[in-house]
C-alpha positions in Angstrom: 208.6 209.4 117.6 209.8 206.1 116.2 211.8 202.9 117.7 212.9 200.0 115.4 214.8 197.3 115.5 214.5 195.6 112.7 216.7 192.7 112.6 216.9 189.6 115.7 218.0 185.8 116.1 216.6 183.0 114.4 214.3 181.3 116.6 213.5 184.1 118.8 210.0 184.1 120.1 207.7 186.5 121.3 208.0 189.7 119.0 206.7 192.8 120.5 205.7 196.1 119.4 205.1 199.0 121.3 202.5 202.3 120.5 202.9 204.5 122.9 203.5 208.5 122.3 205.5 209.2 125.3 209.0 207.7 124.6 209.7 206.8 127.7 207.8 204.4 128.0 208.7 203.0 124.4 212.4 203.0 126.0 211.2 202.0 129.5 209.5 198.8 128.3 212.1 198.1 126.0 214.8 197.9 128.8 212.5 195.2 130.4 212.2 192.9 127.3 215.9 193.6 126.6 216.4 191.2 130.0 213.9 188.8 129.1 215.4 185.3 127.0 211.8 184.8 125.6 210.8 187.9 124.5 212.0 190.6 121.8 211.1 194.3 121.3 211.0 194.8 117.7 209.7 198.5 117.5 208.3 201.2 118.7 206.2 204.3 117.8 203.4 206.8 118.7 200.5 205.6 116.5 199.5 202.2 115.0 199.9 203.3 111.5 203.3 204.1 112.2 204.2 200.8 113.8 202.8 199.3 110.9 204.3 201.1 108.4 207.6 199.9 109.9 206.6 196.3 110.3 203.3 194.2 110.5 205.5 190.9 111.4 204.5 190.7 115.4 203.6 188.4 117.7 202.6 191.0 120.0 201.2 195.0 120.6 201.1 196.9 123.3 199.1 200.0 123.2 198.4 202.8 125.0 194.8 203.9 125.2 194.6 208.0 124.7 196.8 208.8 121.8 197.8 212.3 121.1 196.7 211.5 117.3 192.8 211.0 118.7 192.4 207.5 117.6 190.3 205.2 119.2 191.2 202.1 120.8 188.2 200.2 118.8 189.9 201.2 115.5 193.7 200.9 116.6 192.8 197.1 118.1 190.7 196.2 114.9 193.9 197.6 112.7 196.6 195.4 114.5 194.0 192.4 114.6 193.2 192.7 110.5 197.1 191.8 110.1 197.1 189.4 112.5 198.3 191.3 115.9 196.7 191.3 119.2 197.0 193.7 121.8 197.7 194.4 125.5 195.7 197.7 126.6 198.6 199.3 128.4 197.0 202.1 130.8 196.9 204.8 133.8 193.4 203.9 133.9 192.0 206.7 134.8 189.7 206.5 131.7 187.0 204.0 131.8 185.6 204.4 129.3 188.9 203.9 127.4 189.0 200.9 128.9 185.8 199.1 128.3 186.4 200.4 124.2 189.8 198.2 123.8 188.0 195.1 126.0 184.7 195.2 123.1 186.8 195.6 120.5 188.9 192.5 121.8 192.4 192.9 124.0 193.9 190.1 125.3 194.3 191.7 128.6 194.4 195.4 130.1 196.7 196.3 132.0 198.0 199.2 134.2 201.1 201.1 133.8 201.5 201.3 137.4 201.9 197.2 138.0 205.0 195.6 139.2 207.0 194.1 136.0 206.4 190.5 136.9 202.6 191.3 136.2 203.4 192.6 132.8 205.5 190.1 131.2 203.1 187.4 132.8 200.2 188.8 131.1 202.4 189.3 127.8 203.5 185.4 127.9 199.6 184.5 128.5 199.1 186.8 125.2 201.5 185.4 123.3 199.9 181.9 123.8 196.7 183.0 122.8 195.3 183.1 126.4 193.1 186.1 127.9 194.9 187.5 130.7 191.6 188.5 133.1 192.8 191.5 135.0 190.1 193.4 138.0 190.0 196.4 135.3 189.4 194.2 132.2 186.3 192.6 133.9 185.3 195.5 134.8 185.1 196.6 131.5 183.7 193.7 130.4 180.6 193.9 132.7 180.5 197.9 131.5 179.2 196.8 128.4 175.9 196.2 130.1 175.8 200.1 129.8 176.2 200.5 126.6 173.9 201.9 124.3 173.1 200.5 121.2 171.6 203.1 118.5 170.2 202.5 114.9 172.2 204.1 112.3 169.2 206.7 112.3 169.5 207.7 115.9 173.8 207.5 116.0 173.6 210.0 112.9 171.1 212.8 114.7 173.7 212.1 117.7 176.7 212.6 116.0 175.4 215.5 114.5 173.8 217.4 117.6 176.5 216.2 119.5 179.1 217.9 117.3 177.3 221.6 118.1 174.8 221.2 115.1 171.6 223.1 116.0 168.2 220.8 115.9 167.2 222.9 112.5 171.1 222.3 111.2 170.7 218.5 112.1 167.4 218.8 110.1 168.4 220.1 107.2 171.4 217.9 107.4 169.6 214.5 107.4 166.5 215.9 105.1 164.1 215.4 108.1 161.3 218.1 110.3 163.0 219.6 113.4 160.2 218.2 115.1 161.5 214.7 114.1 164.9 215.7 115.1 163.8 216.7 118.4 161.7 213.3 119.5 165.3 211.6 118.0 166.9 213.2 120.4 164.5 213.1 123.2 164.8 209.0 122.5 168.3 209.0 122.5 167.9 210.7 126.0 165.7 208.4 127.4 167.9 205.1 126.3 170.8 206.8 128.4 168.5 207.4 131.5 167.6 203.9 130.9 171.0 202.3 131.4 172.1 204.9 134.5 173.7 207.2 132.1 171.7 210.4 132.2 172.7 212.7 129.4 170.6 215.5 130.3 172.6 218.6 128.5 174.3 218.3 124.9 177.7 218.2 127.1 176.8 215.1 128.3 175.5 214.0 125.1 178.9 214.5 123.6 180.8 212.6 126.5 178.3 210.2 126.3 178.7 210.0 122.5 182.8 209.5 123.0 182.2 207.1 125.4 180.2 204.6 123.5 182.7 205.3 120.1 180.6 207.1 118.1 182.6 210.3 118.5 186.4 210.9 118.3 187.9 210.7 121.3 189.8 214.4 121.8 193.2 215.0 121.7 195.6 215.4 124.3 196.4 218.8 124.7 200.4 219.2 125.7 199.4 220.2 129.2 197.8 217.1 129.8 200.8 215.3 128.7 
C-alpha cells in the first residue's frame, strides 16, 4: 500500500510522512493534516523503505511499531534519522517492549493511536521544532531500559543461535566452541535476565526475551492478528 502526494505550496511547513500498513490509518491521519494550515501529509506507505523510496524530503514520520514486513523499530527509526527524519512512535501500545525499542533508538515522542487529535498534532508541532514530546508511555519506556540486558557479541551470538531452535551441540559446531562452553554461555545469559527481573527460564522465553531486547526479529503479523 502506497500514498503520495508529491507536489505542495511554497512555503508550506511541516511535511509529514506516514508508515503504517493498515491504510486506514494512512487515510485517517491524512484527513486530519488535510485541516491543519501548518502541517502537510506528503505520503504514505506500509514500510520505511517504501516511504523512502518515494521521497526522503520530510520534516516529519510517523510510524507504527509492529509492521507486517517484521522490521524493527530500532532499524526503521535509525533509517529515517540517517536521511535526516525523526519519528513519532504511533501505537496501540499493547507492546512494551515495542515501545521501549523506538524510545532507545530515539523518537521524539510515542504516542497512542487511541488519543484525542488535539494530543497528536500537539506532539507533531513539538516534533517539528525539535522538542521531545514526554508522554506517560514514553517515560516509561525510558525507565525500561534499566531492564535491559546488555550482552558481548560472544554471548548475543550463542543467544541468537539457541534462541532460533539451534541445539547446544548445533550452536557449538556453529561458533567452533565445546558444548560444554555453550552451555555455561547460556547458563550466563540466564542468570543476567534473573538479574534484571526478567527470568528466562525455558528457550521460549529466551526467544521473547531475545526479541525484546532487539537481538531477534520481531515476528510477523499474521492476517488474523491484523
Amino acid at each position: 500500500m502506497i500514498v503520495a502526494m508529491t507536489s505542495h505550496p511554497n512555503g508550506w511547513r511541516g511535511r509529514i510522512g506516514v508508515v503504517d500498513d493498515h491504510p486506514s490509518i494512512v487515510v485517517g491521519l491524512r484527513a486530519i493534516l488535510d485541516t491543519q494550515h501548518d502541517l502537510r501529509f506528503v505520503a504514505g506507505a506500509a514500510t520505511v523503505p517504501e516511504l523512502l523510496q518515494q521521497t526522503q524530503q520530510l520534516d516529519l514520520v510517523i510510524l507504527d511499531l509492529r509492521l507486517e514486513d517484521g522490521s524493527s523499530p530500532q532499524s526503521n527509526v535509525e533509517a529515517l534519522l540517517n536521511v535526516g527524519t525523526p519519528t513519532i512512535a504511533y501505537t496501540s501500545g499493547d507492546e512494551a517492549y515495542l515501545v521501549r525499542l523506538a524510545a532507545s533508538a530515539g523518537v521524539r515522542a510515542v504516542v497512542r493511536k487511541n488519543v484525542p487529535e488535539d494530543e497528536l498534532l500537539s506532539a507533531m508541532r513539538a516534533s517539528l521544532a525539535g522538542q521531545e514530546a514526554p508522554t506517560v508511555d514514553w517515560a516509561a519506556a525510558i525507565d525500561a531500559d534499566e531492564d535491559f540486558v546488555d550482552l558481548s557479541p560472544q554471548l548475543r551470538r550463542v543467544l541468537e543461535l539457541y534462541a532460533s531452535g539451534e541445539s547446544t551441540a548445533g550452536v557449538a559446531k556453529a561458533m567452533n566452541l565445546s558444548a560444554e562452553t555453550v552451555a555455561d554461555y547460556v547458563g550466563r545469559i540466564r542468570r543476567k535476565y534473573v538479574s534484571v527481573g526478567r527470568p528466562a527460564p525455558t528457550r521460549s522465553h529466551l526467544v521473547l526475551r531475545a526479541i525484546e531486547d532487539g537481538w531477534l526479529p520481531i515476528p510477523r503479523r499474521t492476517r488474523r492478528q491484523r
